[in-house]
C-alpha positions as CSV (number, residue, x, y, z in Angstrom):
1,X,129.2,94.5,37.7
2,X,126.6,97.4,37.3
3,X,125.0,97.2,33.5
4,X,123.5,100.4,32.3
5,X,120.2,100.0,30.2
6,X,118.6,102.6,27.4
7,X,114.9,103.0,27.9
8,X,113.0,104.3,24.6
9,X,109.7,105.0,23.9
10,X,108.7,106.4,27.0
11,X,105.5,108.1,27.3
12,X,106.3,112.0,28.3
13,X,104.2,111.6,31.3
14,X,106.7,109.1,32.6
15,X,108.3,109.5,36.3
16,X,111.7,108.9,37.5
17,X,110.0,106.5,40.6
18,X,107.7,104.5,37.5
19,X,110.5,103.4,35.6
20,X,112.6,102.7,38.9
21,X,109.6,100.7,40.1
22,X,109.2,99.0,36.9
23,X,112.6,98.0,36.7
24,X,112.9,97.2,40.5
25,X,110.6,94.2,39.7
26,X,113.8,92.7,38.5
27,X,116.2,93.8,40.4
28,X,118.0,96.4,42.4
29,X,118.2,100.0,40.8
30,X,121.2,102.4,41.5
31,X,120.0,104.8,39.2
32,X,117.4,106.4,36.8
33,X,117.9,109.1,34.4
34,X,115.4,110.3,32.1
35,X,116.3,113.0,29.8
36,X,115.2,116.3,29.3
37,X,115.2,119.0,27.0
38,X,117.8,121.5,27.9
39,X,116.3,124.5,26.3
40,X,112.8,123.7,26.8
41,X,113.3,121.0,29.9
42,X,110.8,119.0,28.3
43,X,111.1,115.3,28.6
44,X,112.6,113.7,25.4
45,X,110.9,110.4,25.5
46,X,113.9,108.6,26.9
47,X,116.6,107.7,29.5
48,X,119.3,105.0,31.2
49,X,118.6,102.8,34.2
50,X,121.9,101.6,36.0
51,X,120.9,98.0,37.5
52,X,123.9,96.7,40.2
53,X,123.6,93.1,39.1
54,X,124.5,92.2,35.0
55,X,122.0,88.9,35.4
56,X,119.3,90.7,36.6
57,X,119.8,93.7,34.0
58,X,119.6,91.3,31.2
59,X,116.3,89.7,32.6
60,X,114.9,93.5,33.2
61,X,116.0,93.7,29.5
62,X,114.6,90.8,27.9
63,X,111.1,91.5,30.3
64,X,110.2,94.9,29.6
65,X,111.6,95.0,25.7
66,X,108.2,96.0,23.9
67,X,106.3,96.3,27.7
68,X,103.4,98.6,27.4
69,X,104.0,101.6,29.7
70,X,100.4,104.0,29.4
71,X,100.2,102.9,25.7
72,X,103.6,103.4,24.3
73,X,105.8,99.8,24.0
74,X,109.0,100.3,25.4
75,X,112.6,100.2,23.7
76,X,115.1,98.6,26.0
77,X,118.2,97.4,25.3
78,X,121.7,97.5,26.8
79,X,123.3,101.4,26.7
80,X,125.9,101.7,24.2
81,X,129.0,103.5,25.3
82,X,128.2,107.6,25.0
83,X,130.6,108.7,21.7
84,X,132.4,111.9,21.8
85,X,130.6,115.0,20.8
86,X,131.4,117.4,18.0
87,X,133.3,120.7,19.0
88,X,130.6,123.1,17.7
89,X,130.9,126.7,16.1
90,X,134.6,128.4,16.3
91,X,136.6,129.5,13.6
C-alpha cells in the first residue's frame, strides 16, 4: 500500500527531481509535491513524497531523517492525515 511521507527542512533551492532522486534511492516514487506560497509562490521549505511500497517508505524514512540536503538536515517522517480547515471570514 502507497505510504505518503512529509519532507521538512528543505532548502528553498530544492527541486521536485532532487527530492524524487533522493528518495528513489530507496525505492519507487509515484509522487512529489513541494509546496509553495500561494500568494507569493515561493517555496515554503517543505512537501510530501508518495512511495508505492510501505517497506521501502519506512527505510526512505529512517535513511534520510536528519540527511543533509545543501546544508539544511532534513525532517522526515510519515504524513499525518490533512485535518479539516477552518471556514474563514462570513458573518
Amino acid at each position: 500500500m502507497a505510504k505518503r511521507i512529509y519532507v521538512g527542512n528543505l532548502p528553498f533551492s530544492a527541486s521536485e527531481d532532487q527530492v524524487r532522486d533522493m528518495f528513489g534511492e530507496h525505492g519507487a516514487v509515484n509522487s512529489v509535491s513541494l509546496i509553495t506560497d500561494r500568494e507569493t509562490g515561493r517555496p515554503r521549505g517543505f512537501g510530501f513524497v508518495e512511495m508505492e511500497d510501505g517497506t521501502e517508505a519506512d527505510n526512505a524514512i529512517s535513511a534520510l531523517h536528519q540527511a543533509d540536503m545543501d546544508g539544511r538536515s532534513l525532517n522526515v517522517n510519515e504524513a499525518r492525515p490533512r485535518e479539516p480547515r477552518q471556514q474563514r471570514g462570513g458573518w
